[in-house]
C-alpha positions in Angstrom: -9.4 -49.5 8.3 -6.3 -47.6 6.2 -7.2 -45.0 3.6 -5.3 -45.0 1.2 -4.4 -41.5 -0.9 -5.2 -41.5 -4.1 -2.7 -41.7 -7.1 -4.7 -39.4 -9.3 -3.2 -35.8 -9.9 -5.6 -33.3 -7.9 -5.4 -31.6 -11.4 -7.3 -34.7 -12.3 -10.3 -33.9 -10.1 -13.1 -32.1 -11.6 -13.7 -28.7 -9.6 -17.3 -27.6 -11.2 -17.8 -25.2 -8.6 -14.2 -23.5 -8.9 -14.9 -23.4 -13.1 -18.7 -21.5 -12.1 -16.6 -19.4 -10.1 -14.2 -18.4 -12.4 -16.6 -18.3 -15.4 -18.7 -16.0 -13.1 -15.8 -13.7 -12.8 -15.0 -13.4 -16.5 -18.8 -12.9 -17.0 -19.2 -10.0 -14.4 -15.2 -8.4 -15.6 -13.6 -9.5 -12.3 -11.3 -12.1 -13.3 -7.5 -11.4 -12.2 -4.9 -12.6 -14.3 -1.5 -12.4 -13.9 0.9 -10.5 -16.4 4.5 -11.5 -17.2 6.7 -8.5 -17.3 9.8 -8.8 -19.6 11.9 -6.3 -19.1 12.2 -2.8 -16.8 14.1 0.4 -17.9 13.5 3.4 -15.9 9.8 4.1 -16.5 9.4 1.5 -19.0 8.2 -1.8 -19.0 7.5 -4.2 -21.4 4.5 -6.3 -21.8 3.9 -9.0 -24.8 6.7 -7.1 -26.9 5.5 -3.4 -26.2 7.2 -0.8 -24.5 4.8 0.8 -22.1 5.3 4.1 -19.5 4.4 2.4 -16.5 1.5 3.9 -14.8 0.8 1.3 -12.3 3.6 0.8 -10.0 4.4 2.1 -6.8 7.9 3.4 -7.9 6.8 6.8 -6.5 10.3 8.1 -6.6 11.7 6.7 -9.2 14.7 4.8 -7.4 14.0 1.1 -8.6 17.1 0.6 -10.3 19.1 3.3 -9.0 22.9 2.7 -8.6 23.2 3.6 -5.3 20.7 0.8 -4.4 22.2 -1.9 -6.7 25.5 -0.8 -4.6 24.3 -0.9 -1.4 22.4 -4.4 -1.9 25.7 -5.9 -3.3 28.0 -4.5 -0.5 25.7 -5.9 1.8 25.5 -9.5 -0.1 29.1 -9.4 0.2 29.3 -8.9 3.9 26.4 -10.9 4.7 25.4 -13.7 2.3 22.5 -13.8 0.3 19.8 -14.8 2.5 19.5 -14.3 6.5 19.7 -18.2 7.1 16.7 -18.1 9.6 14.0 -16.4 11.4 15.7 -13.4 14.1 14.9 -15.1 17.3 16.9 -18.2 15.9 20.0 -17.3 13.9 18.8 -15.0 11.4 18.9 -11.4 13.3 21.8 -9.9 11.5 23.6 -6.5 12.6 22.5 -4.5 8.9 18.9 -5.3 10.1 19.8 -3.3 13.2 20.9 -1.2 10.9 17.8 -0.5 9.3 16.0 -0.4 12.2 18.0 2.3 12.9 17.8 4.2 10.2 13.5 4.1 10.3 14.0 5.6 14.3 15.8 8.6 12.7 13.3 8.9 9.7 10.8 8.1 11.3 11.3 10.2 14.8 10.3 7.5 17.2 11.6 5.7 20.1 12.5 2.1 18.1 11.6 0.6 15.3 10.9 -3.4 14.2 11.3 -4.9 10.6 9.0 -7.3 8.7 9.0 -9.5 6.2 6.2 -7.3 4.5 3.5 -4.7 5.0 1.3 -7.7 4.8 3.2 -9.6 6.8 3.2 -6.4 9.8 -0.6 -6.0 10.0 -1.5 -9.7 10.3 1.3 -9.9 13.2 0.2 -6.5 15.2 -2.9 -6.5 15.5 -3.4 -10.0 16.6 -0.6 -9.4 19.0 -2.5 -6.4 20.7 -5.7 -7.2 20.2 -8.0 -10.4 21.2 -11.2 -11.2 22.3 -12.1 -8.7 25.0 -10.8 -6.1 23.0 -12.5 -3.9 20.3 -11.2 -2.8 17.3 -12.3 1.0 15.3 -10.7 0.7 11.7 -12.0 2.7 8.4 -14.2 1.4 6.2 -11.5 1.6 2.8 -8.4 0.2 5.0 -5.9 -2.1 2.8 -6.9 -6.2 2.6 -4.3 -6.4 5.3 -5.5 -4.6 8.1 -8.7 -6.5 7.5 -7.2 -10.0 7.8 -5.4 -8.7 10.8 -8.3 -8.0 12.8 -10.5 -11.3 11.7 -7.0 -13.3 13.2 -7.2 -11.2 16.5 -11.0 -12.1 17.3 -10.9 -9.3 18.5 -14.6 -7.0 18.2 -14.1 -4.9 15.2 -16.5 -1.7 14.1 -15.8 0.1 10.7 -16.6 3.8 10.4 -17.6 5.3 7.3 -14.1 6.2 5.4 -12.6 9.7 7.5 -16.1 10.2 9.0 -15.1 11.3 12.3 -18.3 12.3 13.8 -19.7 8.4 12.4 -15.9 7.3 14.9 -16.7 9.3 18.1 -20.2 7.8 17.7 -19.2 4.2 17.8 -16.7 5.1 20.3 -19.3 6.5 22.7 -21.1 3.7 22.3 -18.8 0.4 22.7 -15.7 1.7 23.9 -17.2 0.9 27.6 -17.9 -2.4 27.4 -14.0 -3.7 26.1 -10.9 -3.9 27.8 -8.6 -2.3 24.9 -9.3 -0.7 21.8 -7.1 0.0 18.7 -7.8 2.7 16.5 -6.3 2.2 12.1 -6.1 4.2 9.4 -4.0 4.8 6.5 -2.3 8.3 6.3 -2.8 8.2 2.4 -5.2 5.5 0.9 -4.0 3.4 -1.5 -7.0 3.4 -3.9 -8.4 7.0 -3.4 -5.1 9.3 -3.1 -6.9 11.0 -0.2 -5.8 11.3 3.4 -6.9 10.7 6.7 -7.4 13.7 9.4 -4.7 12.7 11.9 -5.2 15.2 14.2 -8.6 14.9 14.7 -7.7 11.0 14.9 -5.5 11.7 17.6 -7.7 13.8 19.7 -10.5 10.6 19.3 -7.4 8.5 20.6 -6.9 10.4 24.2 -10.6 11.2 24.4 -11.6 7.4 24.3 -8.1 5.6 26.0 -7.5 4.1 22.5 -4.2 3.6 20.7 -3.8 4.5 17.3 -2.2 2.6 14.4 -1.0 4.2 11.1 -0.9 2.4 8.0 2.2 5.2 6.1 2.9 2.8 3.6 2.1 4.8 0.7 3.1 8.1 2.6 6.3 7.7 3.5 9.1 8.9 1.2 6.3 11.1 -0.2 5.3 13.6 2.8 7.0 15.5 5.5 10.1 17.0 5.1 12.4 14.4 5.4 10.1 12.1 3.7 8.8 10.5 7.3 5.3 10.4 5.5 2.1 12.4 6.9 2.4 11.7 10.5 5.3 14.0 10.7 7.7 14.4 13.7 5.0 16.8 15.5 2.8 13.9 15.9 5.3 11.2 15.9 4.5 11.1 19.7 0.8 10.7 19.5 0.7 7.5 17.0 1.5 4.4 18.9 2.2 2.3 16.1 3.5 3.8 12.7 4.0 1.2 9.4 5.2 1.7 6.2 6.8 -0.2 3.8 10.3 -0.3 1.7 8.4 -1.5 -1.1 7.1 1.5 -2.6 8.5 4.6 -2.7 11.9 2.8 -1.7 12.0 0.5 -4.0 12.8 -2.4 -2.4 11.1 -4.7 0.1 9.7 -5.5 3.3 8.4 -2.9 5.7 8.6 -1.3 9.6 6.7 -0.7 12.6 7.8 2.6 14.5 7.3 2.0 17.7 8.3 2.4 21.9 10.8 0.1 22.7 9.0 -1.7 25.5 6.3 -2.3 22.3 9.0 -3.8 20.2 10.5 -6.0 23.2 6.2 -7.2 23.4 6.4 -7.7 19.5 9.1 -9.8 19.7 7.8 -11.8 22.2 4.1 -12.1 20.9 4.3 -11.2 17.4 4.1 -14.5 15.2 4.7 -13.4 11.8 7.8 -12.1 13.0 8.9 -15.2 15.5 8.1 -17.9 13.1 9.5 -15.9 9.7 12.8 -15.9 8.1 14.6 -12.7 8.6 14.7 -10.2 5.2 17.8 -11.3 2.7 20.9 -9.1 3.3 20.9 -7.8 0.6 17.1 -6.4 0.8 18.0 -5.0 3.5 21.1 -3.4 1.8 19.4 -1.7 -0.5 16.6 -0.7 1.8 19.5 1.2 3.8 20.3 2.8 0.4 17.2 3.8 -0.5 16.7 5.5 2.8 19.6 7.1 2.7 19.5 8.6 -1.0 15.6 9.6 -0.4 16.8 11.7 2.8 19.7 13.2 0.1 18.1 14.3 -2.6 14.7 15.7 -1.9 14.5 16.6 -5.1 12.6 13.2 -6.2 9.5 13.9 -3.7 9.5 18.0 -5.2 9.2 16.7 -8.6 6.3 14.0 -7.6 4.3 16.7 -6.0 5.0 19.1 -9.4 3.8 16.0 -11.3 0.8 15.4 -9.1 -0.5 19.3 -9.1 0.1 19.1 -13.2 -1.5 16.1 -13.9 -4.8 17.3 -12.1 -4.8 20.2 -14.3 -4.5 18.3 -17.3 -7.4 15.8 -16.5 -9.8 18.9 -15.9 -8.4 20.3 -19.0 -8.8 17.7 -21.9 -11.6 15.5 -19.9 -13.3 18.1 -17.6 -12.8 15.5 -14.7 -12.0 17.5 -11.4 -9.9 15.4 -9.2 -8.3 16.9 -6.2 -4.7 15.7 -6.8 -2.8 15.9 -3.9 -0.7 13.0 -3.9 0.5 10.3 -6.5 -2.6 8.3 -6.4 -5.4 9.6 -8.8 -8.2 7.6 -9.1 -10.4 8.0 -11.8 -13.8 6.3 -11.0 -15.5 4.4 -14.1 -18.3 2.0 -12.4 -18.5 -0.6 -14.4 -16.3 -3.4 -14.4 -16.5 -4.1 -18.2 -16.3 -0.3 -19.0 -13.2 -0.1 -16.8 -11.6 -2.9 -18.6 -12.3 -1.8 -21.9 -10.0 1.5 -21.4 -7.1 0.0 -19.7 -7.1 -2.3 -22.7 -7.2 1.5 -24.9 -4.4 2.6 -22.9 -2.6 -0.3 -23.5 -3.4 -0.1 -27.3 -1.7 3.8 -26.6 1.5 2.7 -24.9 0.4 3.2 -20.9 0.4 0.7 -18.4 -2.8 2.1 -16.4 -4.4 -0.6 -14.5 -8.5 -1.2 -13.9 -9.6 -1.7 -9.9 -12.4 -3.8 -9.7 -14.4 -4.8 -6.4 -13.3 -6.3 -4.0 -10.6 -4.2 -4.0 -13.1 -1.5 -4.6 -16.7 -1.0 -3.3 -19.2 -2.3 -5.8 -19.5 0.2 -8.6 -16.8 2.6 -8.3 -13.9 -0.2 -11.0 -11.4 2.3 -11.5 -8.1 3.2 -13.5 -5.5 3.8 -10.6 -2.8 5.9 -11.9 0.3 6.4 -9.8 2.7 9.1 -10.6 6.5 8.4 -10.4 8.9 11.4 -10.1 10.5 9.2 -13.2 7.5 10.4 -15.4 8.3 13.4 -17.5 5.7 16.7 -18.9 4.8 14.9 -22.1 4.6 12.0 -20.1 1.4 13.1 -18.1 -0.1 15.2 -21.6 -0.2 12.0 -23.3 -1.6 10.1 -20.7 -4.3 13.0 -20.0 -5.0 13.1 -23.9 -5.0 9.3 -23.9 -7.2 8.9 -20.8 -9.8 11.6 -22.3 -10.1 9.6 -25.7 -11.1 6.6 -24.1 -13.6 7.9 -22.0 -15.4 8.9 -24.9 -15.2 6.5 -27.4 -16.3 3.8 -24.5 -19.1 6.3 -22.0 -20.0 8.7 -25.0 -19.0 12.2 -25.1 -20.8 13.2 -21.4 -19.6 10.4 -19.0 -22.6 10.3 -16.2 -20.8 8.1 -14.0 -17.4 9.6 -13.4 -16.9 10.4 -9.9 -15.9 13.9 -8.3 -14.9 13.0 -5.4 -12.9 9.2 -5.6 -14.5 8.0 -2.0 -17.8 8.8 -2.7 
């Protein structure tokens, strides 16, 4: 017998159980919605007619918008076309994204390089590529969505270790690394929701001890750190981190990111990788202005001085007017609320003020720790960061009372 679809519109099924979800977010402050931004300028935005100083992007250095990227994404468009036309294994592997990959060797002082679609797009391809069932897999507890949904695809047998705990890693090390075939240690340099960073050294020394390789997430790193803004795994320990990734859309204002890599790893990725076989290839001009970017950050290291300035400042002024003490040292500052509700309430205050400062609520988060996640651009000027420190300290007490109980010291804990 034939079954025949059904004419209706699916948005003419009734869902309950999607509407209890959703009602059960607004009810416990977790419901994501998306905002339409109408207009950028520098550190601007504009949001539902206000001008806001944007807070919340990952513009660390201020380039989105530069000339020299505009440039180099239209010189490339001209050359090249708009888009790549296919995946790189068909028709698509053009000779800027060479180019590129170029370019991240020299940055980032390793043998070869390989570009992705996305940073999202990178983990969900490596780590299924290297990993499988037979294998183990050693990744801390606070690593990005990414790097979680790239071990679940690899099957592989995956142990988290509380977040830079490396006693709690050479425990679980001793114990299981025996009984697998290969194992893969991941971290982030610099953690995208705490500012803090991981001890690379000591990861390093775990890797040789145990036979593991190491994987780097730099994607909130690079540009930032090292001298020529190669991120925290500098060219001293290029050597020792088998797989480095970072992204383009962050500090270099563009899109897509990188694995640095050996080349005989890059001729496996290419074989094995899928979200790099079965992708199309990043546009031209992307990829343009990704070159641009590289090139003008390497330039003018001026941008990353001035972050770090900012960074060091701002911490001063949060102890100052709210008597928070945040180790700032780098453009992420958390500043830990709890509550969901609570959390919401003074990103709506800053709005009210003129900031764009957005709340983190689990999942992104653990469970009690919402957040405002304010990240620094070398765009953001003195009165800038007073305001926002002023603005910030206001909030707090008209919403917790004068004596906030809940604010967290230390972001991770």
């Amino acid at each position: 017998m034939k079954h025949r679809m059904s004419r209706r519109n699916v948005t003419d099924i009734p869902f309950p159980s999607l509407s209890k979800y959703l009602d059960r977010l607004t009810r416990d402050g977790l419901q994501r919605r998306l905002v339409a931004i109408e207009a950028v300028d520098g550190r601007h935005i504009r949001v539902s007619g206000r001008d806001l100083v944007d807070f919340s992007s990952n513009d660390y250095l201020g380039l989105s918008g530069h000339p020299a990227l505009r440039h180099g994404a239209l010189a490339a468009m001209d050359t090249w076309g708009t888009g790549a036309r296919a995946s790189r294994l068909m028709s698509g592997g053009l000779g800027i994204h060479l180019q590129l990959e170029s370019a991240v060797k020299s940055l980032k002082d390793s043998q070869d390089a390989l570009i992705f679609g996305s940073g999202y797009l990178a983990a969900i391809g490596i780590i299924p590529a290297l990993c499988g069932r037979g294998d183990c897999v050693f990744m801390d507890r606070l690593s990005h969505a990414s790097i979680v949904d790239g071990v679940l695809l690899s099957k592989a047998r995956f142990f988290r270790f509380h977040h830079n705990d490396m006693e709690h890693l050479e425990t679980l090390l001793g114990r299981y690394r025996g009984h697998y075939r290969n194992a893969l240690i991941i971290t982030e340099s610099l953690f995208s929701m705490d500012g803090d960073m991981a001890p690379l050294e000591d990861l390093i020394y775990l890797k040789y001890k145990h036979d593991a390789m190491l994987m780097v997430d730099e994607a909130h790193a690079t540009g930032i750190f090292g001298r020529h803004g190669e991120g925290l795994v500098t060219r001293k320990l290029a050597a020792d981190v088998d797989i480095m990734i970072g992204t383009f859309g962050k500090a270099f204002a563009g899109y897509g990111a990188f694995a640095a890599i050996t080349s005989v790893l890059k001729e496996f990725l290419v074989n094995r990788c899928r979200s790099l076989i079965f992708s199309t290839a990043l546009p031209p001009p992307v990829v343009g202005a990704n070159l641009a970017a590289l090139e003008l950050s390497s330039r003018e290291s001026w941008h990353r001085e001035r972050l770090k300035d900012s960074f060091a400042r701002f911490g001063q002024l949060l102890r100052q007017y709210t008597g928070i003490d945040i180790n700032c040292n780098s453009q992420i500052i958390p500043v830990i609320i709890g509550g969901n509700k609570e959390a919401l309430t003074i990103e709506k205050n800053l709005f009210e003020m003129g900031f764009m400062v957005k709340a983190v609520r689990p999942p992104t988060v653990p469970p009690n720790t919402a957040r405002l996640r304010i990240s620094l651009s070398s765009a953001h000027t003195s009165e800038d960061l007073e305001r926002l420190a002023k603005g910030i300290a206001r909030s707090l007490k008209d919403t917790m009372g004068p004596r906030p109980s809940c604010l967290s010291k230390d972001p991770a804990a």
